[in-house]
DSSP file (Angstrom, degrees, kcal/mol; ACC not computed):
  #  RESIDUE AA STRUCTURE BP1 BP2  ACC     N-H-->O    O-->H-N    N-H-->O    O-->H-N    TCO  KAPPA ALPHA  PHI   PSI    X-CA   Y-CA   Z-CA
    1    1 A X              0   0    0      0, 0.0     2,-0.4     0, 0.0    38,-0.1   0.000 360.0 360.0 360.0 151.4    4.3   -2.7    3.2
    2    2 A X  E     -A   38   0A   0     36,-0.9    36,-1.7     1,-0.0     2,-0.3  -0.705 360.0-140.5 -79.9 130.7    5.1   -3.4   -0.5
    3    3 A X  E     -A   37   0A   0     -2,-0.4     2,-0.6    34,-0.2    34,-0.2  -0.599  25.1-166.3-110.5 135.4    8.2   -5.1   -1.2
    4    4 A X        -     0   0    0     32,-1.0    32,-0.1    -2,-0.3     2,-0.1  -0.993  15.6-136.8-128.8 130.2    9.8   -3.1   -4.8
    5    5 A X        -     0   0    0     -2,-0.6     2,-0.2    30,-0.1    27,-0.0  -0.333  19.6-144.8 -67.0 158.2   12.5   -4.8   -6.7
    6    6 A X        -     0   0    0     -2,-0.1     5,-0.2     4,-0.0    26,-0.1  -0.567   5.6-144.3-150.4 102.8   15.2   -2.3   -7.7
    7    7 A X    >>  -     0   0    0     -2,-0.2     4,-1.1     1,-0.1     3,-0.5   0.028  21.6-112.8 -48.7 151.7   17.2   -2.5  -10.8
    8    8 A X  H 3> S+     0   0    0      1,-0.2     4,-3.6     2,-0.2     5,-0.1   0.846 110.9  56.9 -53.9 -38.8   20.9   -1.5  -11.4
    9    9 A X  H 3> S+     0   0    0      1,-0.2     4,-1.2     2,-0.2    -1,-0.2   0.815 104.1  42.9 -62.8 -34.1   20.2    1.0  -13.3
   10   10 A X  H <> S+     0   0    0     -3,-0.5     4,-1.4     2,-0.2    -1,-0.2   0.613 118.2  51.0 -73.5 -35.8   18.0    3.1  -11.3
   11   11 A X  H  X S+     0   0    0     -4,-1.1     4,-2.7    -5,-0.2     5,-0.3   0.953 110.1  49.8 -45.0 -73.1   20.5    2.4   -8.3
   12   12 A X  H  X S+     0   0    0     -4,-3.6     4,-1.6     2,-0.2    -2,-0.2   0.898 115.3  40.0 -34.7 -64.2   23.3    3.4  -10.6
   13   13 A X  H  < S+     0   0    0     -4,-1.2     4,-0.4     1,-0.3     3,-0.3   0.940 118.5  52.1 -69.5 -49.6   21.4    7.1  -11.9
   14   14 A X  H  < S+     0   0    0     -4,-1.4     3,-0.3     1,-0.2    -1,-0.3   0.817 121.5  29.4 -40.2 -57.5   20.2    7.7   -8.2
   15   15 A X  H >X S+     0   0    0     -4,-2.7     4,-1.7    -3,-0.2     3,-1.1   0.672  92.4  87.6 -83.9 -13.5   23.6    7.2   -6.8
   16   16 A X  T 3< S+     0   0    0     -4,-1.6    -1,-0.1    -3,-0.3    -2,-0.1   0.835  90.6  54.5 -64.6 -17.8   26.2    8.4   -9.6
   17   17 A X  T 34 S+     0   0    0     -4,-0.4    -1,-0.3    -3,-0.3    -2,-0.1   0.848 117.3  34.4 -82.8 -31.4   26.0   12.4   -8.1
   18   18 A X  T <4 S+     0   0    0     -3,-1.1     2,-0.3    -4,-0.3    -2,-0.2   0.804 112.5  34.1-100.8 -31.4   27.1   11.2   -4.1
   19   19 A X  S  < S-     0   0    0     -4,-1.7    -1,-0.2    37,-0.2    36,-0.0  -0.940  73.7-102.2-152.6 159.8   29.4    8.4   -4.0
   20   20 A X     >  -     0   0    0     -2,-0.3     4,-1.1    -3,-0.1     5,-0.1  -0.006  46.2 -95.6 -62.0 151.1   32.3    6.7   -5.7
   21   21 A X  H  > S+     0   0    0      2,-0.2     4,-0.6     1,-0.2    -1,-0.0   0.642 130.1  47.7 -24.9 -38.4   32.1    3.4   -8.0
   22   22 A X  H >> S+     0   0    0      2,-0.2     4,-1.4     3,-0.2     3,-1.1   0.921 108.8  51.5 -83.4 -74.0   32.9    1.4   -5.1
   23   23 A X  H 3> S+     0   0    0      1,-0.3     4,-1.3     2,-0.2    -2,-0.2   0.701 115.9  47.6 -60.6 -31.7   30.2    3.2   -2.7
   24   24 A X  H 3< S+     0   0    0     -4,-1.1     4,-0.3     2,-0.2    -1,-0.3   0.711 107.7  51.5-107.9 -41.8   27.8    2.5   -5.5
   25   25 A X  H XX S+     0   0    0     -3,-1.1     3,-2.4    -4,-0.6     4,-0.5   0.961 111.4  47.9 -60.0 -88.9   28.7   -1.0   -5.9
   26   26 A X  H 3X S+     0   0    0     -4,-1.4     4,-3.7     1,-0.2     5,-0.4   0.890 111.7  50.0 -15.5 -68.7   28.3   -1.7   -2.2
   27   27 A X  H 3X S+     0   0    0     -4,-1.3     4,-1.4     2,-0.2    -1,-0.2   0.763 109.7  47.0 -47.9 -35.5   24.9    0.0   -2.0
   28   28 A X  H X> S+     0   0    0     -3,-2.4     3,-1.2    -4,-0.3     4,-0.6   0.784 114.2  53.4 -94.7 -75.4   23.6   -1.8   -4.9
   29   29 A X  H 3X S+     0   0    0     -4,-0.5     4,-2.8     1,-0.3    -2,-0.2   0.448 115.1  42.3  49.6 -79.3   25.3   -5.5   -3.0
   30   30 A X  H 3X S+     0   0    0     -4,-3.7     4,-1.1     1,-0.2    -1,-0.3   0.989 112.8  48.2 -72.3 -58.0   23.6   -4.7    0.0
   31   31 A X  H XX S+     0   0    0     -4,-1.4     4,-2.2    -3,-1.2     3,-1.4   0.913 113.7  52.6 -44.9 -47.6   20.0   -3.5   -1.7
   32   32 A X  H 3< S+     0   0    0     -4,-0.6    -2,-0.2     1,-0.3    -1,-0.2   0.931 119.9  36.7 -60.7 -56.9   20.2   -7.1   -3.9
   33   33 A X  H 3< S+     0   0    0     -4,-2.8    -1,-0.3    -5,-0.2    -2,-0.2   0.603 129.9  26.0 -64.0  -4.2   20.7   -8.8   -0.7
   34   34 A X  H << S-     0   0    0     -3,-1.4     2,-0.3    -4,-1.1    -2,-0.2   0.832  83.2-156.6-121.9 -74.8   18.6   -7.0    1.5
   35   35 A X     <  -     0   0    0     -4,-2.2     2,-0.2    -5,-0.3    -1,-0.1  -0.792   9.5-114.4 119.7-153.1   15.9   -5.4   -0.1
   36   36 A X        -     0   0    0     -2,-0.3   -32,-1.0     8,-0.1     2,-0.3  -0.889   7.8-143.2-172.1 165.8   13.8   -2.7    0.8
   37   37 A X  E     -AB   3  43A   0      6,-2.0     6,-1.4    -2,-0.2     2,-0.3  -0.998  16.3-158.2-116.5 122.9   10.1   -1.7    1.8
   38   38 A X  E     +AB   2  42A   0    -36,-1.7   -36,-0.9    -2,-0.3     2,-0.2  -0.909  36.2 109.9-121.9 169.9    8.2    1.6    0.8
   39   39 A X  S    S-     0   0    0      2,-0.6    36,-0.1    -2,-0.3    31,-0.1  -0.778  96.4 -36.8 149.0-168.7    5.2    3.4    2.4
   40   40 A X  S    S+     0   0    0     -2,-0.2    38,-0.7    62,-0.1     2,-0.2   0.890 139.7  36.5 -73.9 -40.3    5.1    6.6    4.3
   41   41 A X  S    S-     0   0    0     61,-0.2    -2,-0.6    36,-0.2     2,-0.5  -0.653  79.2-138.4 -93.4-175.9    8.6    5.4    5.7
   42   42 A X  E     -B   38   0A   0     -2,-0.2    38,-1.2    -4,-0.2     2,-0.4  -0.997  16.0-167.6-130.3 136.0   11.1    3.7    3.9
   43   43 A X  E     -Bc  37  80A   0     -6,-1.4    -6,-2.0    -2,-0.5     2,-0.5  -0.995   6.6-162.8-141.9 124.4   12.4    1.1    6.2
   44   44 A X  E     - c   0  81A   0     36,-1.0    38,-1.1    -2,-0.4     2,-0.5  -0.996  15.8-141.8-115.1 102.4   16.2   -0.5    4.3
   45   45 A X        +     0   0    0     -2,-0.5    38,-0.1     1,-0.2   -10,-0.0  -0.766  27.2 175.2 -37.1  97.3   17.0   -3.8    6.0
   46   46 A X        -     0   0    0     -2,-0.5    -1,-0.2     3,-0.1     4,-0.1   0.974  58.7 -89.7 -83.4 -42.7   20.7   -3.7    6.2
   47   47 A X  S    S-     0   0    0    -13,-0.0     3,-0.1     0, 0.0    36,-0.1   0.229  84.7 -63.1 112.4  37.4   21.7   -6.6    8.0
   48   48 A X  S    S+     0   0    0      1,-0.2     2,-0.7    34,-0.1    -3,-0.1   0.856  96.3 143.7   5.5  68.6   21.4   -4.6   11.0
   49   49 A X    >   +     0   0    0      1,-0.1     3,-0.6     2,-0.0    -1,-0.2  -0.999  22.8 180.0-118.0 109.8   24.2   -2.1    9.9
   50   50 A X  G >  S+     0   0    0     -2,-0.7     3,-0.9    32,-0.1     4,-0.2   0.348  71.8  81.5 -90.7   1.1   22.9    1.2   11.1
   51   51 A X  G >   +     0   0    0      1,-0.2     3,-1.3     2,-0.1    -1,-0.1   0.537  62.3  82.8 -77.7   9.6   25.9    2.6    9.8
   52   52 A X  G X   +     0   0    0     -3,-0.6     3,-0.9     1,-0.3    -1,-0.2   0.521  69.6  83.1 -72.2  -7.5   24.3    2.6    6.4
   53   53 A X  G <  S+     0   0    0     -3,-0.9    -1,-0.3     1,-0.2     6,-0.3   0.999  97.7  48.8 -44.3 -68.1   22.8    6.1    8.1
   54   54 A X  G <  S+     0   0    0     -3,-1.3     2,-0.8     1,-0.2    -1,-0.2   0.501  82.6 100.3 -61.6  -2.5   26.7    7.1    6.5
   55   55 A X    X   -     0   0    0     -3,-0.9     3,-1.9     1,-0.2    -1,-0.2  -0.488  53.0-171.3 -31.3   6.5   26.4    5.8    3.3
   56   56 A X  T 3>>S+     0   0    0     -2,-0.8     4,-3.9     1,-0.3     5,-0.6   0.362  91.7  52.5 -44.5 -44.8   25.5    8.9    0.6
   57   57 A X  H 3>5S+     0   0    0      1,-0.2     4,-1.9   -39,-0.2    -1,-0.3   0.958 109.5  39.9 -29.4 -69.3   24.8    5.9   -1.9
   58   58 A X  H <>5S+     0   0    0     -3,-1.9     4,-2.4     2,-0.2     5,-0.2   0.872 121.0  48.7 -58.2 -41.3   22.5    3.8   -0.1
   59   59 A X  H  >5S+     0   0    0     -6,-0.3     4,-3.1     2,-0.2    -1,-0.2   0.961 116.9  42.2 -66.4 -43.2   20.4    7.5    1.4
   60   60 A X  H  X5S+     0   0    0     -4,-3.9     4,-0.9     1,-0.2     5,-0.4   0.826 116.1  55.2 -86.0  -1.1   20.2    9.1   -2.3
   61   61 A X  H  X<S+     0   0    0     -4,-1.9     4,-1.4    -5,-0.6     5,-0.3   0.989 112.8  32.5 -77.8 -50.6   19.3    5.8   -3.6
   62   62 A X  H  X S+     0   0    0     -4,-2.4     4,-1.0     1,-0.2     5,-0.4   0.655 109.2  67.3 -84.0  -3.1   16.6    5.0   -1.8
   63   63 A X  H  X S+     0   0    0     -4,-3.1     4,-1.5    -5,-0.2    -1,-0.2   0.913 108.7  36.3 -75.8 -19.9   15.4    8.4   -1.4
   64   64 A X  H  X S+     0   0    0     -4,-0.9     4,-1.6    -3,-0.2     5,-0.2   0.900 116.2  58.5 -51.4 -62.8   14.5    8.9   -5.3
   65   65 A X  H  X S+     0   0    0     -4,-1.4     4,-2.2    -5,-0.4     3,-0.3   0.995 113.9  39.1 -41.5 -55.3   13.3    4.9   -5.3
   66   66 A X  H  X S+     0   0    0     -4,-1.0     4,-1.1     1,-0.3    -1,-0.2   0.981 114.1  47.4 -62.2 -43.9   10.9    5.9   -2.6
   67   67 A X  H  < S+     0   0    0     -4,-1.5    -1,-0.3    -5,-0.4    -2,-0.2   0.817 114.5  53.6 -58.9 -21.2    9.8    9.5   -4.0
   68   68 A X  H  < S+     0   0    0     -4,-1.6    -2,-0.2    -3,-0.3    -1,-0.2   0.981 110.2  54.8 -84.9 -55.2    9.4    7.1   -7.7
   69   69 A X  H  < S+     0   0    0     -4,-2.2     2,-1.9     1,-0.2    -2,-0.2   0.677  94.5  60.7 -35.3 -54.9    7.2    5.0   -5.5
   70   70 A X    ><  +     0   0    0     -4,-1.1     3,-1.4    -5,-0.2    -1,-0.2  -0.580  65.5 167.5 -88.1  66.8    5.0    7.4   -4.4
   71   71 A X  T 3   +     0   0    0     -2,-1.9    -1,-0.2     1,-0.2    -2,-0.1   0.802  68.8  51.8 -61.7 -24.0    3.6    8.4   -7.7
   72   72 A X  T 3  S-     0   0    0     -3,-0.1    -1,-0.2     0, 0.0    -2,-0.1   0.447 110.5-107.3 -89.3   1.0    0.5   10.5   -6.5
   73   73 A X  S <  S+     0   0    0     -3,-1.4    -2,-0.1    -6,-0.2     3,-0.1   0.978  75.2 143.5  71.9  59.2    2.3   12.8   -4.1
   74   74 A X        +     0   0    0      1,-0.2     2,-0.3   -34,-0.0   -34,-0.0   0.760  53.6  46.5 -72.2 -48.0    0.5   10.6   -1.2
   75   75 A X        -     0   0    0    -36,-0.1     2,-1.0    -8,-0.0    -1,-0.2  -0.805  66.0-141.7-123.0 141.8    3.1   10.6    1.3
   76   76 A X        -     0   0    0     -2,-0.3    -9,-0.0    -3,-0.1   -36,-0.0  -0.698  49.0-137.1 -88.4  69.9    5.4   13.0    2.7
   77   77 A X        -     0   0    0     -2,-1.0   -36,-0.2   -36,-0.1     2,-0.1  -0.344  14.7-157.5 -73.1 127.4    8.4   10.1    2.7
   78   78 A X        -     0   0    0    -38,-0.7     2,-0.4   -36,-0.0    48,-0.1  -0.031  14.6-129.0  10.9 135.5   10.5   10.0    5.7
   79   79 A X        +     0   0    0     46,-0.3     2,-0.6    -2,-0.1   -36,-0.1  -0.537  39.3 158.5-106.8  73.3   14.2    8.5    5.4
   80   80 A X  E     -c   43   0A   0    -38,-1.2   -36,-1.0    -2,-0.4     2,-0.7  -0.833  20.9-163.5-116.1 119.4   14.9    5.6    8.2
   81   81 A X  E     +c   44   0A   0     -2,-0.6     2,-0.3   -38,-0.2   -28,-0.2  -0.820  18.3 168.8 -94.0 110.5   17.4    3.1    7.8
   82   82 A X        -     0   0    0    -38,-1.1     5,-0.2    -2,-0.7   -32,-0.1  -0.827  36.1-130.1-141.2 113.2   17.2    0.2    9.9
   83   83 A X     >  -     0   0    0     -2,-0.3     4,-2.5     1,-0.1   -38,-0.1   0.064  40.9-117.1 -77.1 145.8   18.7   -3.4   10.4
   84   84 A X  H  > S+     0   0    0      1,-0.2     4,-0.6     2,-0.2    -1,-0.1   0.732 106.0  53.5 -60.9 -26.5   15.8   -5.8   10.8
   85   85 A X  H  > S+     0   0    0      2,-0.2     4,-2.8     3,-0.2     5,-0.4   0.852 108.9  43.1 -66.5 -44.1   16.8   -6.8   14.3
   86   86 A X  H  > S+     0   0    0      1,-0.2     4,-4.3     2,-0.2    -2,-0.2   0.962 103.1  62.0 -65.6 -22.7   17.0   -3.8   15.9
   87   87 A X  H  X S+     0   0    0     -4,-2.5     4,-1.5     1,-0.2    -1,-0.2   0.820 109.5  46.8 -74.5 -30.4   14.1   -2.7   14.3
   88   88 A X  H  X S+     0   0    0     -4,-0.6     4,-1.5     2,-0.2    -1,-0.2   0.964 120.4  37.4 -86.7 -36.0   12.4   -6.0   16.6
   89   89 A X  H >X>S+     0   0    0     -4,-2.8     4,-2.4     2,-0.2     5,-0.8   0.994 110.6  61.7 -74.3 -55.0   14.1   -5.1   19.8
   90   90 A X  H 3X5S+     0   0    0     -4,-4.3     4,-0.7    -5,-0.4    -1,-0.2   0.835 115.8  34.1 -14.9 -80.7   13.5   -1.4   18.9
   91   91 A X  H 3<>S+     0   0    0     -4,-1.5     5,-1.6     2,-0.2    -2,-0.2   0.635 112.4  53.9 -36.1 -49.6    9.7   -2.3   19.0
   92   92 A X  H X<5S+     0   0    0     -4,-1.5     3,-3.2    -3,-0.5     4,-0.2   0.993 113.2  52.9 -91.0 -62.3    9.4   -5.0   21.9
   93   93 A X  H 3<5S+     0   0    0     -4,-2.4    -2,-0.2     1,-0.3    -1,-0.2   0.817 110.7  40.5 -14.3 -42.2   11.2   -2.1   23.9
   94   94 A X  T 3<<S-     0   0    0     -5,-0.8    -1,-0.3    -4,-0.7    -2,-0.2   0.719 115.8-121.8 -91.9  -2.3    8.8    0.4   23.0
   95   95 A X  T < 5S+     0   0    0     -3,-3.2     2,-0.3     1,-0.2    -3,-0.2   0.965  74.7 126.0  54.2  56.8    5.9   -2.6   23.6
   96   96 A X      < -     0   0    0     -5,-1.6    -1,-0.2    -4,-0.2     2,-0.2  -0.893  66.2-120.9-106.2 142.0    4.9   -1.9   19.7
   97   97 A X    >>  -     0   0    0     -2,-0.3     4,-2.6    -3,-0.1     3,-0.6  -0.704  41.3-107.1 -83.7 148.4    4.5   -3.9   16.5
   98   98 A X  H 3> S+     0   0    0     -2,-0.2     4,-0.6     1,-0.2    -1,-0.1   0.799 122.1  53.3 -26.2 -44.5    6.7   -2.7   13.7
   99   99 A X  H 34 S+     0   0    0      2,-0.2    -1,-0.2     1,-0.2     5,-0.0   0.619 108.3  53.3-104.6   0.2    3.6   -1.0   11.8
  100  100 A X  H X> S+     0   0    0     -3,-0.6     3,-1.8     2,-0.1     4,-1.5   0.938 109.6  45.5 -71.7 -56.4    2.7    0.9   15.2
  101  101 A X  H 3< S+     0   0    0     -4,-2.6    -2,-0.2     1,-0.3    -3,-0.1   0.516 114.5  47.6 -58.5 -26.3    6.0    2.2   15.3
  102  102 A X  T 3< S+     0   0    0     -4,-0.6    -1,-0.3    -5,-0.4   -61,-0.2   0.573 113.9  48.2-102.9  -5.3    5.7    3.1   11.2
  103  103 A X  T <4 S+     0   0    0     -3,-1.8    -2,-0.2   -63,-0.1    -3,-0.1   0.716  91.1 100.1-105.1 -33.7    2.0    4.9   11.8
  104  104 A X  S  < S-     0   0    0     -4,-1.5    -3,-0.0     4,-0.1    -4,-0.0  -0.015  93.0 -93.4 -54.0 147.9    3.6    7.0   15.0
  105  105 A X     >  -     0   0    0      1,-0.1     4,-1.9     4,-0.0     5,-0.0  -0.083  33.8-102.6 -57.4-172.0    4.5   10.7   13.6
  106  106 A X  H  > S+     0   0    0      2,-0.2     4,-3.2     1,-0.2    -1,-0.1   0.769 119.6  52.1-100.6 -20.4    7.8   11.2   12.4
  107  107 A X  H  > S+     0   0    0      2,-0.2     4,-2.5     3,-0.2     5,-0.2   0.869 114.3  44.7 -40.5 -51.9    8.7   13.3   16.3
  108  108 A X  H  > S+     0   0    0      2,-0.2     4,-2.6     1,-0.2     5,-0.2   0.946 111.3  51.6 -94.8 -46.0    7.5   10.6   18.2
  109  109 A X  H >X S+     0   0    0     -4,-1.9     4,-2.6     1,-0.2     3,-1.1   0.992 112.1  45.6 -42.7 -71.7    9.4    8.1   16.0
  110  110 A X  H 3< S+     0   0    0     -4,-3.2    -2,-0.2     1,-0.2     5,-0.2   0.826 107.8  56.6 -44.9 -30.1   12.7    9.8   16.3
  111  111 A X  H 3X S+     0   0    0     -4,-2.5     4,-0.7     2,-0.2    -1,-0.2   0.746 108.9  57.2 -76.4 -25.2   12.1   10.3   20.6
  112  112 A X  H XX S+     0   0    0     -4,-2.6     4,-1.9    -3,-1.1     3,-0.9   0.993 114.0  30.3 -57.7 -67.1   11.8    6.4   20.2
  113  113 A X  H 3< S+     0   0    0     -4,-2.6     9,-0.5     1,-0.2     8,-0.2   0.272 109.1  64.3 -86.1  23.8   15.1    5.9   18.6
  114  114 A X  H >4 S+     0   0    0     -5,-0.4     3,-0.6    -3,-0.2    -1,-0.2   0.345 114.5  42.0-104.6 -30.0   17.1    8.9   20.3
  115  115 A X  H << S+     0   0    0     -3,-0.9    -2,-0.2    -4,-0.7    -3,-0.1   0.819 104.4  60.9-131.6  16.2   16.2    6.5   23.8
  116  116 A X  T 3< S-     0   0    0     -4,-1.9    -1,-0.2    -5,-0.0    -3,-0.1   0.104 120.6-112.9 -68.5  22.4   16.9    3.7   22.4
  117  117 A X  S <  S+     0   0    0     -3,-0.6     2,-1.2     1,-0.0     3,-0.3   0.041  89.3 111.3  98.1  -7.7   20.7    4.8   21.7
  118  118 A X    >>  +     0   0    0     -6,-0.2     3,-3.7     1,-0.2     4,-1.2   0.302  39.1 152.8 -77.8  43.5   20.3    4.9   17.8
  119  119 A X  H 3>  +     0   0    0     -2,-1.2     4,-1.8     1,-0.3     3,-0.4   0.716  68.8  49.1 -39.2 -47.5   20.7    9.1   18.2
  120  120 A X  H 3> S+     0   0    0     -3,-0.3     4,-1.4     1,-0.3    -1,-0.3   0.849 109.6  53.8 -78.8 -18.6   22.3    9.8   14.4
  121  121 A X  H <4 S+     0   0    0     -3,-3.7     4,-0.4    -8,-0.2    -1,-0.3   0.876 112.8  46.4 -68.7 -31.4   19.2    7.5   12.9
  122  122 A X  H  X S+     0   0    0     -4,-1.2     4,-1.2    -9,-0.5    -2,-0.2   0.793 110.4  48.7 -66.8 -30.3   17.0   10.1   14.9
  123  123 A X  H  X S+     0   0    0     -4,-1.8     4,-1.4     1,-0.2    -1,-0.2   0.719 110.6  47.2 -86.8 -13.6   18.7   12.9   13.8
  124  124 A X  H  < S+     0   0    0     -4,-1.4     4,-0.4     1,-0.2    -1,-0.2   0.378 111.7  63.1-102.5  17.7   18.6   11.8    9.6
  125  125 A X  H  4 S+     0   0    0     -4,-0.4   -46,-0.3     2,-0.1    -2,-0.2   0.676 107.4  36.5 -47.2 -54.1   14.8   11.1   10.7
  126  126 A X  H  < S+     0   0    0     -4,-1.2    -2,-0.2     1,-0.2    -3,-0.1   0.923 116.0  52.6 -66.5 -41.9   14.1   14.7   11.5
  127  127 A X     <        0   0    0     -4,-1.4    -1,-0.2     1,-0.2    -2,-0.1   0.777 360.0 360.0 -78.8 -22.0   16.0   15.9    9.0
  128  128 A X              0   0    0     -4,-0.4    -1,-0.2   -49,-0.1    -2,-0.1   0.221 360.0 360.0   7.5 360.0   14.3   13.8    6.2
């Protein structure tokens, strides 16, 4: 996956409709630190906080970043937010690499992380 820097500003316009100064503030904190990847998912390294699923900054932010990514209409983008460790246990559990686990449809993803216990990351996976 392609690693995208992501500027304040774009953070800022992306977030300014869903969450507070503060939520916004966080969100870009955690992206600066963190990063992100885009592709046919968008996979957000929190720190393995998978409560960034609650987050309305951190979702409408990278969901615009990822749709600006995609410039041709290639990809149908997917939302999944996931800390980089679970995402390896996630995977040696499922006996998968990370980029098996990112080619699986977006069904078969979510029945992954619904039994491994992450159930509200499966459900803003479907709903995506």
């Amino acid at each position: 996956m392609e690693s995208i820097a992501i500027a304040y500003d774009e953070l800022q316009s992306a977030c300014v409709l869903s969450a507070t100064d503060e939520e916004i503030e966080q969100a870009r904190q955690s992206l600066m630190a963190n990063g992100w990847s885009a592709g046919p998912v968008v996979a957000l390294n929190l720190d393995g906080d998978l409560h960034a699923l609650n987050q309305p900054a951190l979702l409408s932010a990278t969901r615009i970043l990822a749709n600006d990514f995609d410039y041709d209409g290639e990809y149908d983008v997917p939302l999944l937010i996931i800390g980089y460790e679970e995402a390896y246990n996630l995977c040696r559990d499922a006996g998968m690499s990370w980029d098996g686990f990112l080619a699986l449809p977006t069904e078969g993803q979510a029945k992954i992380l619904e039994a491994a216990g992450f159930v509200s990351c499966a459900e803003a996976l479907r709903a995506a």
